[in-house]
C-alpha positions, 0 to 999 in steps of 0.5 A, spaced: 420 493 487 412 493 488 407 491 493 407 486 488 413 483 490 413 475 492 417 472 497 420 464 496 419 459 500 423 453 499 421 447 506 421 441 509 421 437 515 426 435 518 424 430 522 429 424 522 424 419 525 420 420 519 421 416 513 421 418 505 415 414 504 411 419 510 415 425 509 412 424 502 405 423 505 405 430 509 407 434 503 403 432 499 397 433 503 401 440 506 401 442 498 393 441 496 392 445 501 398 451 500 395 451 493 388 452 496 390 458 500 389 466 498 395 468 500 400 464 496 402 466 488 404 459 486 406 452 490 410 446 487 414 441 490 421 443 490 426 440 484 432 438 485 437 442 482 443 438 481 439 429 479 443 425 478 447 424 471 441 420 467 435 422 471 429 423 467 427 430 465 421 432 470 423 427 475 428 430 480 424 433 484 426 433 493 422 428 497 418 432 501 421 438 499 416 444 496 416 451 493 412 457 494 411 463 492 409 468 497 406 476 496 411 480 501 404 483 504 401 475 506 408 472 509 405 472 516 399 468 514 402 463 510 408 462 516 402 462 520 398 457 516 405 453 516 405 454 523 398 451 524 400 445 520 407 443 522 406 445 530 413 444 533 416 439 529 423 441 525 423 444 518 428 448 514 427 453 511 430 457 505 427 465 504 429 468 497 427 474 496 430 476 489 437 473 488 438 474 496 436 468 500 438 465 508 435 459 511 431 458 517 431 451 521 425 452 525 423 447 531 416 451 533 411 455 531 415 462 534 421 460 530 418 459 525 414 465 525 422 469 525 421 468 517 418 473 516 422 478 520 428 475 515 424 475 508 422 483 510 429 484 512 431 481 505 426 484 501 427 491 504 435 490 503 433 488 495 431 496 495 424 494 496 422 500 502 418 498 508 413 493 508 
């Protein structure tokens, strides 16, 4: 693997007080600004990937769920921005670095941060050195 390598962010927030409709809201907002950020490959809201029989193609995407591809080098500010943005409201989380991936439930900016710490360890067991 190289330097440019990207790590998978897969989150939401887990806030059970918050309905769909807001839960919508905030991650629209949370995606122009993550696709406006240096640090971020790509960003995407997440697509279900079991919809139900019927679903239209394009549709089946999880509310409030988004995606982003991350470079290995810029994990810490873009879980820092995160961070910022989410204060101590809970997320789940899922890392995936190759075909490897674990999942974080996070209720503040510190636990949050341990996401890097996991996404290197995964990236140095996928053969990827020291970061």
């Amino acid at each position: 693997m190289t330097d440019e390598s990207t790590v998978q962010f897969t989150f939401a927030l887990d806030d059970p007080e918050l309905d769909d409709e807001r839960r919508q809201k905030i991650a629209s907002k949370l995606l122009r600004e993550i696709r406006d950020l240096d640090e971020v490959e790509k960003a995407d809201r997440a697509e279900d990937l079991n919809p139900e029989a019927g679903s239209k193609p394009g549709f089946a995407t999880l509310i409030g769920v988004l995606t982003a591809e991350v470079s290995i080098k810029n994990v810490k500010g873009f879980l820092s921005f995160l961070g910022d943005r989410l204060g101590d409201k809970p997320i789940k989380i899922t890392v995936k670095v190759g075909n490897k991936e674990v999942s974080i439930e996070a209720k503040s900016r510190e636990e949050l941060l341990e996401g890097e710490r996991v996404a290197k360890d995964l990236f140095a067991a996928m053969g990827g050195g020291n970061v």
